[in-house]
C-alpha positions as CSV (number, residue, x, y, z in Angstrom):
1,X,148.6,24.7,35.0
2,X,146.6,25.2,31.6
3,X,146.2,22.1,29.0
4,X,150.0,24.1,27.4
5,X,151.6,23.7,30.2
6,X,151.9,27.7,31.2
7,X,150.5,28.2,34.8
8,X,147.3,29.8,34.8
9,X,146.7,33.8,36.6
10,X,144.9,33.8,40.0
11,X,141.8,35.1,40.4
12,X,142.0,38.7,41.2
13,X,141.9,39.1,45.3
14,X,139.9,42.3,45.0
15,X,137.4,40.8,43.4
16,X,137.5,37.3,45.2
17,X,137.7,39.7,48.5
18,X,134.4,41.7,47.2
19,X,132.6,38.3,47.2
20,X,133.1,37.3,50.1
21,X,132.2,40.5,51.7
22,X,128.7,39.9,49.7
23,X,127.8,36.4,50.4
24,X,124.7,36.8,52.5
25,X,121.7,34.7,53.0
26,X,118.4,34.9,50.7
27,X,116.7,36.7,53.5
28,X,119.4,39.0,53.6
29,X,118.6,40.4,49.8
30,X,115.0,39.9,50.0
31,X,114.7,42.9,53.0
32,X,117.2,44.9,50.9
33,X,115.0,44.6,48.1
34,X,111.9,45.3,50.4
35,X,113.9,48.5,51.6
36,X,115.0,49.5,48.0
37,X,111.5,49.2,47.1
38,X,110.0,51.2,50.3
39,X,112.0,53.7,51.1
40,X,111.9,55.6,48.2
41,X,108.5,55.0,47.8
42,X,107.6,56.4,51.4
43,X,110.3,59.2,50.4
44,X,107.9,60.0,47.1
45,X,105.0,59.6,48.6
46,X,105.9,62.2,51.2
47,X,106.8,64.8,48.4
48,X,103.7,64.7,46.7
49,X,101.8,64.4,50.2
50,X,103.9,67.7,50.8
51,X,103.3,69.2,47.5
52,X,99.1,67.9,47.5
53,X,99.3,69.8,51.2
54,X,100.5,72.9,49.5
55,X,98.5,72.8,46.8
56,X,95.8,72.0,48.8
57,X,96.4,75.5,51.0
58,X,96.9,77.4,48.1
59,X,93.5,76.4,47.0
60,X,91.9,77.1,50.3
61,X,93.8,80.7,50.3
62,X,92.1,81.3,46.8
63,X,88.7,80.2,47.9
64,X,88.6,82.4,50.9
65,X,90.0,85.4,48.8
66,X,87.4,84.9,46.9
67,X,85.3,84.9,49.6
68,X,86.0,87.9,51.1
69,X,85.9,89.4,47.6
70,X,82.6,87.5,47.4
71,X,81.2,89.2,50.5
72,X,83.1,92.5,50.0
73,X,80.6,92.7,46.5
74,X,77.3,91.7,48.4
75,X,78.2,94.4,51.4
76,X,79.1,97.0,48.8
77,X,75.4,96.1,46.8
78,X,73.8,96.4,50.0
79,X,75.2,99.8,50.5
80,X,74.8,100.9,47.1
81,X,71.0,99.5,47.6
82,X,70.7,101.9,50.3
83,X,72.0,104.8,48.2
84,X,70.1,103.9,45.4
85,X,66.7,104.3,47.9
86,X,68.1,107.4,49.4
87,X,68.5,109.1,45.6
88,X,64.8,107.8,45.2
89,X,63.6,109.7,48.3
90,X,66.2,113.0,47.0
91,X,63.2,113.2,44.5
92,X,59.8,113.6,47.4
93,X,58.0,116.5,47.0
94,X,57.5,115.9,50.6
95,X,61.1,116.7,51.5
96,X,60.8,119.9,48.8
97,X,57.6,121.0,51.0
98,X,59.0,119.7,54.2
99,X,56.0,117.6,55.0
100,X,58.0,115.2,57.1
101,X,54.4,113.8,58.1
102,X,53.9,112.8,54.6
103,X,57.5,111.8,53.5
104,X,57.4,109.2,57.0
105,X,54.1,107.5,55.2
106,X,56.0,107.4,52.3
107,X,59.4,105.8,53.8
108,X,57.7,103.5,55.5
109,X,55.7,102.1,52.6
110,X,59.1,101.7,50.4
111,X,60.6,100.0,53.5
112,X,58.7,97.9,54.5
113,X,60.4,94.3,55.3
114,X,63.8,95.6,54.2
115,X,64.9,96.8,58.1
116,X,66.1,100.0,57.4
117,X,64.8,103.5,59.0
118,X,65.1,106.7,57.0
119,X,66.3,110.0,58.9
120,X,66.5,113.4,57.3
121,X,68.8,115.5,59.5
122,X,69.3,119.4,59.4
123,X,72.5,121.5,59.2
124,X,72.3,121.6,62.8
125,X,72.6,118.1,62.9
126,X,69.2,117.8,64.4
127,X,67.0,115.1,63.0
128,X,63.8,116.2,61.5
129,X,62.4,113.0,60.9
130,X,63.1,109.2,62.2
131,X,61.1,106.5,60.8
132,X,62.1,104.0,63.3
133,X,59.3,106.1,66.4
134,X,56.3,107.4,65.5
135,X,56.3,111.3,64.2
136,X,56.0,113.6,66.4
137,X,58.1,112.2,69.0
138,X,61.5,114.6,70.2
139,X,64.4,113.5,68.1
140,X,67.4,115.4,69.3
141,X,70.5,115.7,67.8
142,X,71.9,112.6,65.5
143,X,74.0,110.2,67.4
144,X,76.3,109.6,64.1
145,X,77.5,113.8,64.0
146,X,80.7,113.0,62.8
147,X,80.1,110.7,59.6
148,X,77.3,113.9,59.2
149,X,79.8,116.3,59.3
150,X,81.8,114.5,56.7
151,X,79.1,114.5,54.5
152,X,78.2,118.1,54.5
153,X,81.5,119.0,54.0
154,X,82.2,117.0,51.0
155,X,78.9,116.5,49.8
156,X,79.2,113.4,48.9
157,X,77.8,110.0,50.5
158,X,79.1,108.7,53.5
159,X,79.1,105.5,55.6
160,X,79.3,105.5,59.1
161,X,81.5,103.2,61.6
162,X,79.3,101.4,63.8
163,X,77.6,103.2,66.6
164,X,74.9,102.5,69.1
165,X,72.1,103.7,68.5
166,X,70.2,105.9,71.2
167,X,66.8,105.4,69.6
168,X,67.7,101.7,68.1
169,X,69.0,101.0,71.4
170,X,71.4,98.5,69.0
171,X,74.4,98.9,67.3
172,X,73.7,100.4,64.1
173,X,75.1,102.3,61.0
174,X,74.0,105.0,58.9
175,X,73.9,106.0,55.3
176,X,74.3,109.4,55.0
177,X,72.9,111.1,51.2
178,X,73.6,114.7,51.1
179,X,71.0,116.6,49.3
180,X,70.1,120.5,48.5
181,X,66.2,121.9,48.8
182,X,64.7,124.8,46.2
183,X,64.8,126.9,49.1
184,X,69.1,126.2,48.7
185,X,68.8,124.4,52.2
186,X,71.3,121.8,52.5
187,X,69.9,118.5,54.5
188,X,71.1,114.5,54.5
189,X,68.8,111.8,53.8
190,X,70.3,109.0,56.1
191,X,69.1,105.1,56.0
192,X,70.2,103.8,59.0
193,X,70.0,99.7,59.5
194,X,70.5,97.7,62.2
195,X,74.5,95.6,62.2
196,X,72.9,92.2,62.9
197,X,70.9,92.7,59.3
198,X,74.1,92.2,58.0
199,X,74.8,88.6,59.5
200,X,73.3,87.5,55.8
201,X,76.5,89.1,54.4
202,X,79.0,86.5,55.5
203,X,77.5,83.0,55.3
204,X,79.5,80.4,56.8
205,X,78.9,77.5,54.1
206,X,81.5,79.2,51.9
207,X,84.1,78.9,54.5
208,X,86.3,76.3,55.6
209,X,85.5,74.5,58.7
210,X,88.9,75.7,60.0
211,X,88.0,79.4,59.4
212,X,85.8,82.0,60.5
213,X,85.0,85.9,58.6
214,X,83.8,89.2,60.1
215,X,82.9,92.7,58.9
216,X,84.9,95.1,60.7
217,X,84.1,98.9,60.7
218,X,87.5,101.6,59.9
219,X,87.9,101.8,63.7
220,X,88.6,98.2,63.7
221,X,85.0,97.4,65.6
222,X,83.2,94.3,64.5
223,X,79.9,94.7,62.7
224,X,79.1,90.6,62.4
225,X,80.8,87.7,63.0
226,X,80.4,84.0,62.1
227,X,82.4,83.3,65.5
228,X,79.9,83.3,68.2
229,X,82.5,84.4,71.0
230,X,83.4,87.5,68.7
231,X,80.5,90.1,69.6
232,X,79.2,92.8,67.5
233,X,80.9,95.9,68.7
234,X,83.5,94.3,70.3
235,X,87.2,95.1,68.8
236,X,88.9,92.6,66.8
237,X,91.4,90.6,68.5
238,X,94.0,90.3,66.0
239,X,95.9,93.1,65.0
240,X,94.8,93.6,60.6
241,X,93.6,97.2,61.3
242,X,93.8,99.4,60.6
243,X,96.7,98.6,58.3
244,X,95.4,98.5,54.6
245,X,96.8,94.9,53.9
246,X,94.9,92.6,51.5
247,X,95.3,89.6,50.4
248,X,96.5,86.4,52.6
249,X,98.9,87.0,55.8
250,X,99.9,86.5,59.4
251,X,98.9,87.4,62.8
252,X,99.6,86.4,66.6
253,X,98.1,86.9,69.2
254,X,98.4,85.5,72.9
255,X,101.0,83.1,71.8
256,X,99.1,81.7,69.2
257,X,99.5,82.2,65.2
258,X,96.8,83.2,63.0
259,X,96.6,82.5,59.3
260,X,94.6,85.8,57.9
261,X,93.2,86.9,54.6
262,X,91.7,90.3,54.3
263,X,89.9,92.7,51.7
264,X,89.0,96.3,51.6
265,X,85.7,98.0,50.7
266,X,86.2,101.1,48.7
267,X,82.6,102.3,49.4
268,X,82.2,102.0,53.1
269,X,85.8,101.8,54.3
270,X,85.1,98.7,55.9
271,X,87.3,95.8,56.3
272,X,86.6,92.0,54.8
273,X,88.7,89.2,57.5
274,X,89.0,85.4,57.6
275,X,91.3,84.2,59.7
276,X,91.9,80.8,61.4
277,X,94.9,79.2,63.7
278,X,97.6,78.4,62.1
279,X,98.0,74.8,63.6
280,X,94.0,73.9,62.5
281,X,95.0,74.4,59.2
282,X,97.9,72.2,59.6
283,X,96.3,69.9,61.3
284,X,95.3,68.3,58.3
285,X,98.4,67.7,56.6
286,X,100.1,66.9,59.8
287,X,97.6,64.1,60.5
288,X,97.8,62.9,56.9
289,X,101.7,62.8,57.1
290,X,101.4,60.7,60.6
291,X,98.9,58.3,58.6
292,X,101.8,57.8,55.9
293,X,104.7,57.4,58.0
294,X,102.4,55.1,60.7
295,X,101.0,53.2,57.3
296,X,104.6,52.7,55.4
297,X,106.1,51.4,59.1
298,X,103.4,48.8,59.2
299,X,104.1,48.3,55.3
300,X,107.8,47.3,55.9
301,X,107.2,45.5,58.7
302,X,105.1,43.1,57.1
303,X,107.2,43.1,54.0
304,X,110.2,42.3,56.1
305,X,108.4,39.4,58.1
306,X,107.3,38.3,54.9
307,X,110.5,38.5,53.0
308,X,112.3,36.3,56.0
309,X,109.5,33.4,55.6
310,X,109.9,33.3,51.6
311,X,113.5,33.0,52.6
312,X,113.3,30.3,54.6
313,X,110.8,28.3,52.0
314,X,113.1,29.3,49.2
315,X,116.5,27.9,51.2
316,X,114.4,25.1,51.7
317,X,113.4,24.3,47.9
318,X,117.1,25.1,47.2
319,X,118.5,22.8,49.2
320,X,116.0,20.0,47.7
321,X,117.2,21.1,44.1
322,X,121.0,20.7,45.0
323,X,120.3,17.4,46.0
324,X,118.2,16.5,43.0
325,X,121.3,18.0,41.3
326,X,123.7,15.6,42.7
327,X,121.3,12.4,41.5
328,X,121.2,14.1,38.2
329,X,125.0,13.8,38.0
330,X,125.0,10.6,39.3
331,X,122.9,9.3,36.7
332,X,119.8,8.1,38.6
333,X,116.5,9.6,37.8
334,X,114.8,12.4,39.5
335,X,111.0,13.2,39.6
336,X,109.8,16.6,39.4
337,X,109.0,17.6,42.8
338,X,106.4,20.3,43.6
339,X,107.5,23.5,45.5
340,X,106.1,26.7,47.1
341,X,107.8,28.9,44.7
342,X,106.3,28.2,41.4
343,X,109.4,29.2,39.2
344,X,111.5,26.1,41.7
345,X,108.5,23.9,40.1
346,X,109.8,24.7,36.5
347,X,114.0,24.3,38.1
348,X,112.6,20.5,39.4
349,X,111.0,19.8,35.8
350,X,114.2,21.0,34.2
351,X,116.2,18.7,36.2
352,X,114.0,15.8,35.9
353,X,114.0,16.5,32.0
354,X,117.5,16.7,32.0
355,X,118.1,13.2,33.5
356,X,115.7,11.8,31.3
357,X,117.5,13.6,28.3
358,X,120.7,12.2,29.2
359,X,119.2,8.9,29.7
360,X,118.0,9.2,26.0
361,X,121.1,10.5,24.7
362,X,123.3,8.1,26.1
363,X,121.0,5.5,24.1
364,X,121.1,7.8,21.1
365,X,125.0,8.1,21.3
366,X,124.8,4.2,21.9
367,X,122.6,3.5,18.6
368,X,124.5,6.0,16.9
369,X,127.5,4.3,17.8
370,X,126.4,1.0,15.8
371,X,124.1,3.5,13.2
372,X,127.8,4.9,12.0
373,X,129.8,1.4,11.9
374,X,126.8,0.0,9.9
375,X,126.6,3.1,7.7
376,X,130.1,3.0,7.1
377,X,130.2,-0.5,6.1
378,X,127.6,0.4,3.7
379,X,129.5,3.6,2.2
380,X,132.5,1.2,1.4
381,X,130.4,-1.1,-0.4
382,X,128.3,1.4,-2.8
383,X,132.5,2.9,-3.0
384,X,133.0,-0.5,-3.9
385,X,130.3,-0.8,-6.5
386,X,131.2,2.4,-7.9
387,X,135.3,1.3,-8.3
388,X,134.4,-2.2,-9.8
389,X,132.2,-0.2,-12.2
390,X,134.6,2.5,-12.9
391,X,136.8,-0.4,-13.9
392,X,135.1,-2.4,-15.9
393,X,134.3,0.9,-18.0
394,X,136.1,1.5,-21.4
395,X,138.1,4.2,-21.6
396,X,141.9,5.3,-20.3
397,X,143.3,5.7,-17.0
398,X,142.4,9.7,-17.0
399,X,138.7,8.9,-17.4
400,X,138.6,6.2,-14.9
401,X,140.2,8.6,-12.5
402,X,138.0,11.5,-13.4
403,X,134.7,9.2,-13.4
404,X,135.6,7.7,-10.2
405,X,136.4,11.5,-8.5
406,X,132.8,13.2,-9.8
407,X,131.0,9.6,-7.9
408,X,132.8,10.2,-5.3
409,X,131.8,14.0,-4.9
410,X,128.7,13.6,-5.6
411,X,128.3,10.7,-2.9
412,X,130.0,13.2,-0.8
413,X,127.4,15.3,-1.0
414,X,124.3,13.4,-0.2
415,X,126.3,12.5,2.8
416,X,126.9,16.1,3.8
417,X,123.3,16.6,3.3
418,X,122.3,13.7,5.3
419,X,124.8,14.8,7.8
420,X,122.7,18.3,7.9
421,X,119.6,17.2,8.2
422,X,120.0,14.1,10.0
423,X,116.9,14.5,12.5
424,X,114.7,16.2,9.9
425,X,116.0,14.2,6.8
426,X,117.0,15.4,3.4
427,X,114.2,17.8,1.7
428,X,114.4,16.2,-1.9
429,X,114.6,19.7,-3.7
430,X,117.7,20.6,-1.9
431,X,118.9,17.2,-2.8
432,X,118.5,17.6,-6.7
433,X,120.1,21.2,-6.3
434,X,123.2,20.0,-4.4
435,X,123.5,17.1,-7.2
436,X,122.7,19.2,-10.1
437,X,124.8,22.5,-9.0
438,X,128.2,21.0,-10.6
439,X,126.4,20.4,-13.8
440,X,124.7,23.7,-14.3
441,X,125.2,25.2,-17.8
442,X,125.3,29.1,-17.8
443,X,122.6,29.8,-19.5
444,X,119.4,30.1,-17.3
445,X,116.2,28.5,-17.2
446,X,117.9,25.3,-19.0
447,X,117.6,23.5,-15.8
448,X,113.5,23.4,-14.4
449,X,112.9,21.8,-10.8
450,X,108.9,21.3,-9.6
451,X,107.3,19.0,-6.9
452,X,106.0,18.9,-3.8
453,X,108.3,19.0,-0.1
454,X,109.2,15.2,0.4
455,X,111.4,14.4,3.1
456,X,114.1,11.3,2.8
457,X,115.5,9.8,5.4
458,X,119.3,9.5,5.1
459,X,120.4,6.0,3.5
460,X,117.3,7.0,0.7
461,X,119.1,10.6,0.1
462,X,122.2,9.2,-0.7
463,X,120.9,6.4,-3.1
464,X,118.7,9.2,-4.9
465,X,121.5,11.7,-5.1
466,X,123.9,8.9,-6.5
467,X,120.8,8.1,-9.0
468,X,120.8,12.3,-9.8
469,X,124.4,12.6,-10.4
470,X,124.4,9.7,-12.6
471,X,121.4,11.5,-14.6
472,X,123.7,14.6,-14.7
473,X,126.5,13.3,-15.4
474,X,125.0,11.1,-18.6
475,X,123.6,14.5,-19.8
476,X,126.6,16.2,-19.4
477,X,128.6,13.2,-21.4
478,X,125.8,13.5,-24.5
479,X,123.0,14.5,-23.4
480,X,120.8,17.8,-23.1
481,X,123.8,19.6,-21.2
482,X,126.4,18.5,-23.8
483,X,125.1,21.5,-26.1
484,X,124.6,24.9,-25.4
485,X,120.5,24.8,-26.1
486,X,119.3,21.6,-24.4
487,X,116.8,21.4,-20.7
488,X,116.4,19.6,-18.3
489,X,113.0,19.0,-16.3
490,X,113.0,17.3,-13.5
491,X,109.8,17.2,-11.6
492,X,107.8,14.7,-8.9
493,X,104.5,14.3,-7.2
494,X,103.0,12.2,-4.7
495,X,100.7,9.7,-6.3
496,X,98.9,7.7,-3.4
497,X,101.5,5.7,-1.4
498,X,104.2,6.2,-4.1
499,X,106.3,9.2,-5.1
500,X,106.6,9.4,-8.8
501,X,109.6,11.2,-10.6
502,X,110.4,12.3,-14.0
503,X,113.5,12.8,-15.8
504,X,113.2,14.6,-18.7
505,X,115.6,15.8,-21.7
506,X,114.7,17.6,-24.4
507,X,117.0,19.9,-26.8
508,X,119.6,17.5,-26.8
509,X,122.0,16.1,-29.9
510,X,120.5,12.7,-29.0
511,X,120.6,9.5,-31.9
512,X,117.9,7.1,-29.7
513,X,118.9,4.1,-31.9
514,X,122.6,4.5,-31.0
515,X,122.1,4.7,-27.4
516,X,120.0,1.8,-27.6
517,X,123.1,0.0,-28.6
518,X,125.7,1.4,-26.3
519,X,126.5,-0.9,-23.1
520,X,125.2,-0.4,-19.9
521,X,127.5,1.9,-17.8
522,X,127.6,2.5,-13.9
523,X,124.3,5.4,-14.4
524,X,122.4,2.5,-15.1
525,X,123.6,0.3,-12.7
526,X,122.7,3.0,-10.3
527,X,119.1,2.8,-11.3
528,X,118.6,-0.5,-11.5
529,X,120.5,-2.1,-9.0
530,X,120.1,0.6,-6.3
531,X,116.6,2.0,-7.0
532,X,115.0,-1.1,-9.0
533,X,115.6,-3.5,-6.5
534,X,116.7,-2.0,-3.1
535,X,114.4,0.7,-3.1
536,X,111.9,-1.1,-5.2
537,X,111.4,1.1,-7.9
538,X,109.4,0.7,-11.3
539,X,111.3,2.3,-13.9
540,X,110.6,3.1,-17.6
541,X,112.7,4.6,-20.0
542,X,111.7,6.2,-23.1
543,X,113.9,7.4,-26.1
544,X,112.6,10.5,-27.9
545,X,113.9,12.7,-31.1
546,X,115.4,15.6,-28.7
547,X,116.3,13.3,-25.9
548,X,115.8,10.9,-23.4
549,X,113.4,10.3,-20.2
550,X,113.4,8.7,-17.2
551,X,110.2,7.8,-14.7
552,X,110.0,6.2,-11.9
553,X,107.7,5.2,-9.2
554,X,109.4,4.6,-5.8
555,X,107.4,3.7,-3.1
556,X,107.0,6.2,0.1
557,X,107.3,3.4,2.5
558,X,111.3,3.3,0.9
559,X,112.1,6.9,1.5
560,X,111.9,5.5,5.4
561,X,114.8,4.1,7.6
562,X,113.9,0.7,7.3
563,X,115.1,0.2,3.9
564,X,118.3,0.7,4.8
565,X,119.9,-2.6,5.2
566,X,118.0,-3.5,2.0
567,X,120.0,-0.5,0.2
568,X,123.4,-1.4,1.8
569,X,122.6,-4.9,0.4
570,X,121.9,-4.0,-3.2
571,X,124.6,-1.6,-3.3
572,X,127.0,-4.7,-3.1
């Protein structure tokens, strides 16, 4: 039933249901949180592992493009190396005289240490000269006739496949110049070098460890090789020629898959290859993905294990709070305990603060408890004070109501304030606004507040305000806030172990010798009962032509609690 006497709606069931279903242990959470945490980090990091892998291929693909392109260049300057020589020896006057004797000194002079033979060979496809044996020696017919043939009939250069050599006794090639005599006889200058002087071509430091290259010939022969089981002359294994296809691709052979990339030479008709299996180039990736999913197995694991023990030391820890929490509501006192878990350590602190807070507010609400009778006993004697006053005052009924109402608010008001700012106390500029606000005339700047922050405690806030209000209120009756024109300054400053403040009005239809005469009303009872002799104040007054002024010199020692009972007293 609720405190109106309607019954009070049940908790929902779903939702009582759904917490049930969720109550699980600490240890229960902390592995979901491990998993949460894991998983779709292991799940990331497999992605970019997947993606780095790719990337990582396609860069590999692009490096051994451009290595194929890279030794497809250097085989075609070799070539055109060759060609250039051959155009050299085009221009022998030997070869216009047909001194062969004379054009062999020559070629062997401007080959020297570069391995390659030069052969002139007739239109009968018999050689008339081969550097490579002395001359003089029976040549025969060239071994290469149908890259020779080629040549004559186009007249145009020609590279040969590989051959063996007869004289060479090695597999070779030849470079095959066509050129025309004086005489009109048609003859080919042909360089012919050995296939192993090509090995320099493909270097195997540009490669991948994975991968091997080889030069093949048109006919799908292999001219070098940086495999060692692949031999010159052999054919190539894998099935890229003599299909045109360049660029990266795919091969099998005997069950097993190749990774291949190929290029093309224009200029000899030769064929650039790299190739590797495909599972070595995997290999990497697979072993790095193993290493992740061993790695993030071990990682939860250990998280798990770890998550179960912080469990336990945490149920622990709890259970030691919720019985520090019991002796807190009890009212005993609890010591901070220390715990595993640092954040418990700042729970036990709490707890013990808390006991000690209640302790000290059940004192507080003990003193405040006698603070509020004594206070009220003094309120009804300064009320009191202020009625007997009111009384004794000339004047009718209406003004004695009307006095008695403004004291009364304006006592109201320090109490409020001290109400406010009862830890703090009363800041004594916010105290002379609150007193002063009824009284303000319209006009600004006829009202001029100055001094320093000065705290009061509350018994010296409500004495002081009662001294204000009396100040206003005289000015209001006939002083400077009686005309339109008149100011007052109010103003204070701490003067060794005093505070001394000045009440000042100036402006103000003011006759000093008649208020000299006039009786003493309540205002001044106010200062001379309440701050002369309870708060111990010196005060002076002094009559001037435009008004009148008040200073006094209260000492600081007053503004504190202990004068209290002294004000109460004096009040009476």
């Amino acid at each position: 039933m609720s405190k109106g006497g309607r019954p009070t709606a049940p908790s929902h069931p779903i939702g009582r249901d759904w917490r049930e279903r969720m109550r699980r242990p600490v240890a229960f959470y902390l592995v979901c949180l491990i998993l949460v945490v894991v998983l779709p980090s292991f799940m990331y990091a497999t992605i970019v592992l997947n993606r780095t892998n790719e990337a990582q291929e396609r860069a590999v693909e692009l490096l051994l493009e451009a290595s194929t392109e890279s030794v497809n260049r250097v085989l075609d300057r070799e070539v055109s190396a060759m060609l250039s020589m051959l155009s050299f020896f085009a221009t022998s006057v030997h070869l216009q005289n047909h001194d062969y004797r004379s054009l062999q000194v020559q070629a062997d002079k401007a080959l020297a240490g570069i391995n390659a033979h030069l052969l002139v060979i007739g239109p009968d496809y018999r050689l008339r000269l081969n550097s490579r044996v002395p001359y003089g020696t029976d040549l025969g017919e060239t071994a290469d006739r149908t890259t020779a043939e080629k040549a004559f009939e186009t007249g145009r250069p020609a590279v040969s496949g590989l051959f063996f050599g007869r004289t060479a006794q090695k597999w070779v090639f030849n470079v095959h110049f066509p050129v025309r005599l004086n005489s009109g006889e048609r003859m080919l200058l042909t360089l012919t070098q050995d296939a192993e002087n090509l090995i320099k071509v493909v270097n195997p430091d540009i490669l991948s460890p994975e991968w091997n290259a080889a030069v093949l010939d048109d006919a799908g022969k292999v001219i070098v090789s940086t495999d060692p089981m692949i031999k010159t002359g052999d054919r190539f294994f894998l099935q890229v020629v003599p299909a045109l296809r360049i660029g990266l691709g795919s091969a099998r052979h005997q069950d097993v898959d190749y990774q291949v990339v190929t290029d093309f030479s224009p200029l000899t008709g030769w064929k650039i290859v790299a190739w590797a299996k495909a599972s070595d180039v995997r290999a990497t990736s697979m072993s790095s993905l193993l290493w992740l999913t061993a790695g993030g197995a071990v990682i939860a694991i250990l998280a798990t294990a770890g998550a179960v023990l912080i469990a336990r030391v945490l149920s622990r820890d709890v259970r030691m709070l919720a019985h520090d929490a019991e002796r807190l509501g009890l009212g005993e006192s609890v010591p901070p305990r220390r715990h595993v878990i640092a954040e418990l350590d700042t729970v036990s602190k709490a707890l013990s603060e808390a006991a000690e807070a209640r302790t000290r507010a059940e004192s507080e609400i003990r003193f405040l408890m006698r603070e509020v009778a004594h206070r009220s006993k003094n309120q009804l004697t300064v009320i009191q004070a202020m009625l007997n006053q009111s009384v004794s005052a000339r004047g009718s009924a209406t003004d004695f109501v009307d006095a008695f109402r403004k004291r009364l608010a304006g006592l109201a008001r320090s109490t409020e304030l001290m109400i406010t700012n009862a830890t703090l106390g009363v800041d004594l500029a916010e105290l002379a606004d609150n007193q002063l606000k009824p009284f303000l005339p319209i006009e600004p700047g006829r009202v001029r507040v100055s001094g320093p922050p000065v705290r009061l405690d509350s018994q010296a806030s409500q004495t002081l305000g009662m001294a204000l209000h009396e100040l206003a209120t005289n000015a209001a009756k006939h002083g400077a806030f009686a005309n339109d024109r008149g100011i007052v300054a109010l103003s204070w400053a701490l003067e060794g172990d005093r505070l001394s403040l000045v009440w000042r009005e100036s402006c103000a239809d003011f006759e000093p010798d008649l208020a000299e005469t006039q009786p003493k009303g309540f205002g001044s009872v106010v200062l001379e009962r309440m701050l002369g002799i309870a708060m111990g104040a010196e005060m002076e007054r002094r009559m001037h032509a435009d008004g009148i002024e008040w200073r006094f010199s209260i000492p600081l020692s007053k503004l504190k609690e202990e004068q209290g009972e002294a004000a109460a007293e004096g009040g009476g």
